[in-house]
C-alpha positions as CSV (number, residue, x, y, z in Angstrom):
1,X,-42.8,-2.9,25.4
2,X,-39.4,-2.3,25.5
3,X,-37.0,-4.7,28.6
4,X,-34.8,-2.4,30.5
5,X,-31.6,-3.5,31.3
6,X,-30.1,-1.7,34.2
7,X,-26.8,-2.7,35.5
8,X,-25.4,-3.3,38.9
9,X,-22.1,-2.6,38.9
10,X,-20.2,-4.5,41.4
11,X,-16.9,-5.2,40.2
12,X,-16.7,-9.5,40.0
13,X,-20.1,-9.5,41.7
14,X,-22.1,-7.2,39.2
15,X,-25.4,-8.6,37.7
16,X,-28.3,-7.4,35.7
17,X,-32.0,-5.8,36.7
18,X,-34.4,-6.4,33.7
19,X,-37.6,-4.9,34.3
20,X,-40.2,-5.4,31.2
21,X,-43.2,-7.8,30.8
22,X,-43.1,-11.1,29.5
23,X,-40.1,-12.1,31.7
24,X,-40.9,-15.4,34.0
25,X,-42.3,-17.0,30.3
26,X,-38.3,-15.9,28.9
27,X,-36.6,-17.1,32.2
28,X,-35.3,-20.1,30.7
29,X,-33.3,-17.9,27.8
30,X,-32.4,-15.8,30.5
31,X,-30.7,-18.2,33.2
32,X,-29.6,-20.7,31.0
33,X,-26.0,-18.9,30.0
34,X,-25.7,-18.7,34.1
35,X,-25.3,-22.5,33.9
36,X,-22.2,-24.4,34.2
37,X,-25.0,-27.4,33.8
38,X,-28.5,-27.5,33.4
39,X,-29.8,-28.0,36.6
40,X,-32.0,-25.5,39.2
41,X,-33.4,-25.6,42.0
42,X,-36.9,-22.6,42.3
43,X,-38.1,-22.2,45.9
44,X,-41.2,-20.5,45.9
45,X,-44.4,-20.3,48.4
46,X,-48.3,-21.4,48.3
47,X,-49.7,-18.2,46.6
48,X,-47.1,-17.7,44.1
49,X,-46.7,-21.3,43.2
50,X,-50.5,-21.4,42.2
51,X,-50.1,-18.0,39.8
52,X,-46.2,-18.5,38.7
53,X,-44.4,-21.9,39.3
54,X,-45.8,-24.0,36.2
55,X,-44.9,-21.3,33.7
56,X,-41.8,-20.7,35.4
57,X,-40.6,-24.8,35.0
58,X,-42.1,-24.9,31.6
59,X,-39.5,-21.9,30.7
60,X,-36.9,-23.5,32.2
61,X,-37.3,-27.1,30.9
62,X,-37.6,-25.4,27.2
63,X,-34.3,-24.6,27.7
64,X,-33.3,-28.3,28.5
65,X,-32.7,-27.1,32.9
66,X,-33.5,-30.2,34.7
67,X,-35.8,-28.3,37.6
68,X,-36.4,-29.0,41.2
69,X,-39.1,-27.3,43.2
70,X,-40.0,-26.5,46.5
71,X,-42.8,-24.8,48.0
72,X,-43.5,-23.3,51.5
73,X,-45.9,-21.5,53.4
74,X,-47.3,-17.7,52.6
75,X,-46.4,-15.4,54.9
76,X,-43.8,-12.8,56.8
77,X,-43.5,-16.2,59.4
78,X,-42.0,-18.1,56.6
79,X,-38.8,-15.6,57.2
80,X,-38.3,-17.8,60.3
81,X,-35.5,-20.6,61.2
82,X,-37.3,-23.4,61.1
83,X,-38.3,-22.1,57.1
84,X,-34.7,-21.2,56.6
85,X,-33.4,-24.7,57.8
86,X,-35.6,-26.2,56.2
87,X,-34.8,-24.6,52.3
88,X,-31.3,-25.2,53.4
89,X,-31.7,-29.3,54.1
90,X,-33.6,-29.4,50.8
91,X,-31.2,-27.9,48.5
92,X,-28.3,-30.6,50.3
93,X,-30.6,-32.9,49.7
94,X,-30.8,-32.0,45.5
95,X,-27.1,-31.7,45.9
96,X,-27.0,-28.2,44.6
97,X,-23.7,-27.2,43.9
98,X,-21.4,-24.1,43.5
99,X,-22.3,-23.9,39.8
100,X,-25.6,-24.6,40.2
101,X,-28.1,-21.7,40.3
102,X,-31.1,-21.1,42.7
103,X,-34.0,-19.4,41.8
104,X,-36.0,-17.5,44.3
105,X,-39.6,-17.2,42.9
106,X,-42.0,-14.9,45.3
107,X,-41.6,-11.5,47.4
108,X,-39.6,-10.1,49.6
109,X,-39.9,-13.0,52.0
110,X,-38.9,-15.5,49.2
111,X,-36.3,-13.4,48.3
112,X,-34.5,-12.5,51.5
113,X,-34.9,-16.4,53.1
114,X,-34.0,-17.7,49.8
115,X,-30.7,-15.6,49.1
116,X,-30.2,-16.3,53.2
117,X,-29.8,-19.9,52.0
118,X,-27.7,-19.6,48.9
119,X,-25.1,-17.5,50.9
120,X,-24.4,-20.0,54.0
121,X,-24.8,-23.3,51.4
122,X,-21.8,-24.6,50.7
123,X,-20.0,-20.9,52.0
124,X,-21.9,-19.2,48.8
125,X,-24.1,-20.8,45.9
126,X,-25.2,-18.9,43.0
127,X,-28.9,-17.4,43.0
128,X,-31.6,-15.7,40.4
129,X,-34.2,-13.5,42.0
130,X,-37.6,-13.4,40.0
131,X,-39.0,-11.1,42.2
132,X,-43.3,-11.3,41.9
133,X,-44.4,-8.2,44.0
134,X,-43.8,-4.8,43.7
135,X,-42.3,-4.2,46.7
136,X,-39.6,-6.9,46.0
137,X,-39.2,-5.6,42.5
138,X,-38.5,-2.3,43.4
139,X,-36.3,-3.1,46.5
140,X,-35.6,-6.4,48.3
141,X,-34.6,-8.1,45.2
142,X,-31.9,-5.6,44.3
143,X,-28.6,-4.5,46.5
144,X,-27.5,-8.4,48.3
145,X,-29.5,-8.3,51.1
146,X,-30.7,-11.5,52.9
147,X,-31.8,-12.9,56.2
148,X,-34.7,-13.8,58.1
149,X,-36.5,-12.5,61.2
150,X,-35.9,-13.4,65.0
151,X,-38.0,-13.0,68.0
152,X,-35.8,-10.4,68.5
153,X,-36.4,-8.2,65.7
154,X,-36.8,-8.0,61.8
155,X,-33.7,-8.9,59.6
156,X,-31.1,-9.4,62.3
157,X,-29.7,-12.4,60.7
158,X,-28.8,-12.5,57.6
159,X,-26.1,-11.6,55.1
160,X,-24.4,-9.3,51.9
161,X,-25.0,-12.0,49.2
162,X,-25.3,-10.3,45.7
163,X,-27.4,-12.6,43.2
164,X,-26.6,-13.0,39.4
165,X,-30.1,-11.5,37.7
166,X,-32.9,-10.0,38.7
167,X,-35.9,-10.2,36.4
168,X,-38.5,-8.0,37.2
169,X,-41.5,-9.0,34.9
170,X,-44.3,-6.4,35.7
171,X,-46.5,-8.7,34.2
172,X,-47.5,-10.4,37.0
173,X,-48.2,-7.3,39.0
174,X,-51.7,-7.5,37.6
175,X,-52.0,-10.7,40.0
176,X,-51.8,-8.8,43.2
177,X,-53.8,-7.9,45.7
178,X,-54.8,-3.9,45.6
179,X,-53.2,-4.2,49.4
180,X,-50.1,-5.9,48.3
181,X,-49.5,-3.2,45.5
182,X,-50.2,-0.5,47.6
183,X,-48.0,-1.9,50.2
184,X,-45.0,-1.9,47.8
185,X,-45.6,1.4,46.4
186,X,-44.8,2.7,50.3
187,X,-40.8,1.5,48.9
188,X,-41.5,3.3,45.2
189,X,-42.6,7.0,46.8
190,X,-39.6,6.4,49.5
191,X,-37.3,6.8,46.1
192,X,-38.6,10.2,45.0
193,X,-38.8,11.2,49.1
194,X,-35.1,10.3,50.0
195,X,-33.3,11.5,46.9
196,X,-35.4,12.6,43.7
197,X,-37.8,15.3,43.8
198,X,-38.8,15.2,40.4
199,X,-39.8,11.7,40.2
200,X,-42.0,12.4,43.1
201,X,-43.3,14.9,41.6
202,X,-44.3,13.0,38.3
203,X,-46.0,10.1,41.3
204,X,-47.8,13.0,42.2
205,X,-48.9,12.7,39.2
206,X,-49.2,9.2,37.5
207,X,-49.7,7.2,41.4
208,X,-53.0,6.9,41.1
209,X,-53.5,5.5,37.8
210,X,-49.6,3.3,37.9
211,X,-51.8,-0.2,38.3
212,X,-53.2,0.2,35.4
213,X,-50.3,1.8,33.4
214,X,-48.2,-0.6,32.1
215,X,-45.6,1.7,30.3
216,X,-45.6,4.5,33.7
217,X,-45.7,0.9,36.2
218,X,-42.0,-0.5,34.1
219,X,-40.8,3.2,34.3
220,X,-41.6,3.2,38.3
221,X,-39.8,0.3,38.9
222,X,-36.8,1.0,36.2
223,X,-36.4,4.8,38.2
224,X,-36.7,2.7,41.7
225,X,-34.3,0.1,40.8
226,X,-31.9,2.8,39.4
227,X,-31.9,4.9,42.3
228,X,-31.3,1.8,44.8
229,X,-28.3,0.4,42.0
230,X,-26.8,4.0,41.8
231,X,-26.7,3.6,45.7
232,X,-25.8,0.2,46.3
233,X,-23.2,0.4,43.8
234,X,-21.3,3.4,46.0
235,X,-22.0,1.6,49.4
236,X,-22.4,-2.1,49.3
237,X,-22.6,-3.1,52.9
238,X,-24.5,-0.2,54.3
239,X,-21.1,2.2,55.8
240,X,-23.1,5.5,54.9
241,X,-25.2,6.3,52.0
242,X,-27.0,3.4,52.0
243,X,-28.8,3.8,54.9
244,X,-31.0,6.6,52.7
245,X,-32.9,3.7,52.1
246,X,-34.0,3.1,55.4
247,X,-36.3,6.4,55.3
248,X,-39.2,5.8,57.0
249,X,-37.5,2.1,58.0
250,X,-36.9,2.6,61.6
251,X,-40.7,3.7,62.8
252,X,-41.5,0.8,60.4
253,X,-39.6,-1.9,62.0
254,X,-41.1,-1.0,65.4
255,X,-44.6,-1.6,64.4
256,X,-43.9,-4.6,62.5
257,X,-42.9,-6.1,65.5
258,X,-45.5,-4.1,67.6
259,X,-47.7,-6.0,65.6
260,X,-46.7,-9.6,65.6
261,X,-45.0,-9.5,61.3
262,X,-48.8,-10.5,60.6
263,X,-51.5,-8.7,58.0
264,X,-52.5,-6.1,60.7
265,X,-49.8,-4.1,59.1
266,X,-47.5,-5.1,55.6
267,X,-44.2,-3.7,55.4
268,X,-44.5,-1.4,52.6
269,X,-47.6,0.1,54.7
270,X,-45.5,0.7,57.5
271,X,-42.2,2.1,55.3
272,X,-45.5,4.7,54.1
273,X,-46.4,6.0,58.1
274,X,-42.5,5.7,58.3
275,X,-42.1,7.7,55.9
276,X,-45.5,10.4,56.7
277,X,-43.7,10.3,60.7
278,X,-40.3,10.5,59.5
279,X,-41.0,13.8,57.6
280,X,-42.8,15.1,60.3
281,X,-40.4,14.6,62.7
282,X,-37.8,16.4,60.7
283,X,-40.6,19.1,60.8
284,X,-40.7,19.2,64.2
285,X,-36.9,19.4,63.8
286,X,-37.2,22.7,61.8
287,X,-35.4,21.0,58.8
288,X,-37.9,20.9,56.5
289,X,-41.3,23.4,56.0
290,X,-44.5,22.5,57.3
291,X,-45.6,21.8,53.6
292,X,-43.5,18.8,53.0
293,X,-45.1,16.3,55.4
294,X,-48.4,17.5,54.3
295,X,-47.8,16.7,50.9
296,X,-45.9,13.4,51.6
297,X,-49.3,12.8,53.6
298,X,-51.7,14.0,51.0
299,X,-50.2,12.0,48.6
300,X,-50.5,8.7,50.4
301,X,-54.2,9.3,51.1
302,X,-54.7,9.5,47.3
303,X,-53.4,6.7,47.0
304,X,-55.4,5.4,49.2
305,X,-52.8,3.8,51.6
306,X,-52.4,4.0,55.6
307,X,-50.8,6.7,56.6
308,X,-51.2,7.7,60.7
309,X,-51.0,5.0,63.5
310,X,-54.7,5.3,64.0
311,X,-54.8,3.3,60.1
312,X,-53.7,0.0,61.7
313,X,-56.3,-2.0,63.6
314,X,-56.2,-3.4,67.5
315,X,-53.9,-2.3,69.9
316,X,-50.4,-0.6,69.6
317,X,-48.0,-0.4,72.6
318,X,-47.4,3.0,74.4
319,X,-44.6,5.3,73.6
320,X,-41.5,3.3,75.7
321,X,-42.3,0.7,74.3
322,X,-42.6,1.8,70.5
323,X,-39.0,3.3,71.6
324,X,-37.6,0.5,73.1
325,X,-39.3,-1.8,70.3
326,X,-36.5,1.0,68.0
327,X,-33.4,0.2,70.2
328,X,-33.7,-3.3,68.6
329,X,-33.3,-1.9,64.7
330,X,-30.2,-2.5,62.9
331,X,-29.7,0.9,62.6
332,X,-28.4,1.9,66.6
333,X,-25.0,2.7,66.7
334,X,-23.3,2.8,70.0
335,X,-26.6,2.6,71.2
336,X,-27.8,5.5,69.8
337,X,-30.9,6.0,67.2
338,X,-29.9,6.3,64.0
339,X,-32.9,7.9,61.8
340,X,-33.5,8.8,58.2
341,X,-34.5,12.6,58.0
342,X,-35.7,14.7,55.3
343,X,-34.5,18.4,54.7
344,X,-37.1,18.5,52.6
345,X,-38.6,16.3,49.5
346,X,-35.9,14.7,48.2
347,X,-33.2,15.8,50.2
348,X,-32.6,13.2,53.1
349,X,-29.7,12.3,55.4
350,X,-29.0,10.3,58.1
351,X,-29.0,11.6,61.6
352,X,-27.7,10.0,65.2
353,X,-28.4,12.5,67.1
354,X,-32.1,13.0,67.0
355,X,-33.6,14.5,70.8
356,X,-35.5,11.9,71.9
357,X,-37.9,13.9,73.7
358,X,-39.1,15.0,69.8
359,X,-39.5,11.6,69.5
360,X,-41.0,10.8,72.4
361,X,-43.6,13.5,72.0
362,X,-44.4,12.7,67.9
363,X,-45.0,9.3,68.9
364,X,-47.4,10.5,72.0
365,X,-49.6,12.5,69.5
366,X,-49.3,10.1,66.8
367,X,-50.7,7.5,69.6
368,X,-53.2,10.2,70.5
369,X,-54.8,10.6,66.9
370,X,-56.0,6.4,67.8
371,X,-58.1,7.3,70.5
């Protein structure tokens, strides 16, 4: 199969996407003109270091990069400060410098706390994301954005902090969990949802068998990683368009931390009952027919992924505190709700002005549908 190349183009901070197979095995060809010396430093966790991390040294040490490794624990709580201090001490402690490169090797919890740490070390250090998860290959790993989680709510510290290459190697894909996959293609579908009917159209089509598809998996994630690029590339820092991306994002967030970050509920499963509530509240709205949420919704039952609040086990909070659990996102604005609706499949926009009674009472039934 083919690598595609697609470009970010950020003026002095513009870097690569190269989606294909084969890629962690070529990463030391592919860093190594980074380099202003061959040195690296790959922080990684348990899981992936047991699939990933020896071919990923042996690549890099073929290319004559002296390698230092670190490993922490699985898991959203890894996106923590005492995780983030702690990859920040290390790297001090290699003496990384400003023309050094570090490599973040894992998912979107690698990826955010490890491009955290290259953009506060030393005011800005160089980083390579080798994104191993769908979800992180399709989204987290592309567009700058890093941080970690806070009792107070996901992704609230953090920073813009572009890296220098992404490779996506699809390859490993065939490692994960079905969860896991399923869980990241909540962030593929919210690409044909927010801004490209057609290629939701053609997941209509080729979901079901994308697993085991190599050439339709590398065109999901090159059309994904596109459509975030294109959008990145016209609003960096998240003034306007970029917040398309957030579709489905703010229900989401809420039951994330409804739920403790744990594996009652994975992100990309919540971004997919965002994304099924999200649509139905623009229903509700009278922006879009009654056919588009059912279709979002049939689509993510054949694929076999959570779709209602009455999918995720144990207890939920009640409506206030769903809604107050929102006022904590990223996404108020003068206090006000900011959510991603949908004039239909496709076609969405942000609004700030949403009724909260409509919300109030989607929630209710959505609640409702548990008992």
């Amino acid at each position: 199969m083919a690598l595609d190349v697609v470009p970010v183009a950020l003026g002095a901070r513009s870097y690569e996407v190269r989606v294909g197979p084969g890629l962690i095995d070529r990463a030391g060809a592919e860093i190594a003109p980074l380099l202003a010396r061959k040195r690296a430093a790959v922080i990684t966790d348990e899981n992936v270091a047991k699939l990933h991390l020896p071919r990923l040294v042996a690549a890099l040490e073929a290319e004559g990069i002296a390698v230092a490794t670190l490993v922490l624990p699985a898991g959203e709580a890894t996106k923590s400060w005492p995780h983030f201090s702690r990859a920040v001490e290390w790297l001090l402690e290699q003496r990384i410098e400003r023309r050094d490169i570090v490599v973040a090797l894992g998912g979107g919890v690698i990826g955010d706390l490890v491009g955290f740490a290259a953009a506060v070390l030393r005011r800005g250090v160089r980083f390579v994301q080798i994104p191993t998860s769908l979800l992180a290959q399709v989204d987290s790993s592309v567009g700058g954005k890093t941080g970690i989680n806070t009792a107070q709510g996901k992704n609230l510290v953090g920073a813009f902090h572009q890296p220098s290459l992404v490779l996506a190697d699809i390859g490993v894909l065939d490692s994960l969990p079905r969860r896991d996959f399923l869980a990241g293609y909540g962030e593929v579908v919210k690409y044909g949802l927010l801004g490209d009917s057609a290629f939701f159209e053609w997941l209509e089509r080729a979901g079901p068998g994308l697993a085991t598809t190599p050439d339709d998996l590398q065109r999901a994630v090159r059309r994904s990683v596109e459509m975030k690029a294109g959008i990145v590339e016209r609003d960096e820092t998240e003034e306007g368009e970029r917040a398309l991306l957030n579709l489905g994002h703010t229900f989401c967030h809420a039951l994330e931390k409804a739920t403790g970050y744990s594996d009652r509920l994975l992100h990309g499963e919540g971004v997919a009952i965002g994304c099924a509530l999200a649509f139905e509240l623009s229903q509700r709205l009278g922006l879009c027919s009654q056919e588009a949420p059912s279709r979002v919704r049939a689509h993510l039952r054949a694929m076999g992924m959570k779709v209602d609040l009455a999918d995720i086990q144990g207890d939920l909070p009640n409506t206030a505190e769903l809604v107050r659990l929102m006022g904590q996102d990223k996404k108020v604005i003068d206090g006000r709700l900011r959510f991603i609706l949908a004039e239909g499949i496709g076609a969405a926009f942000v609004a700030e002005d949403v009724p909260l009674d409509v919300v109030t009472t989607l929630l209710d039934d959505a609640l409702g549908q548990r008992r």
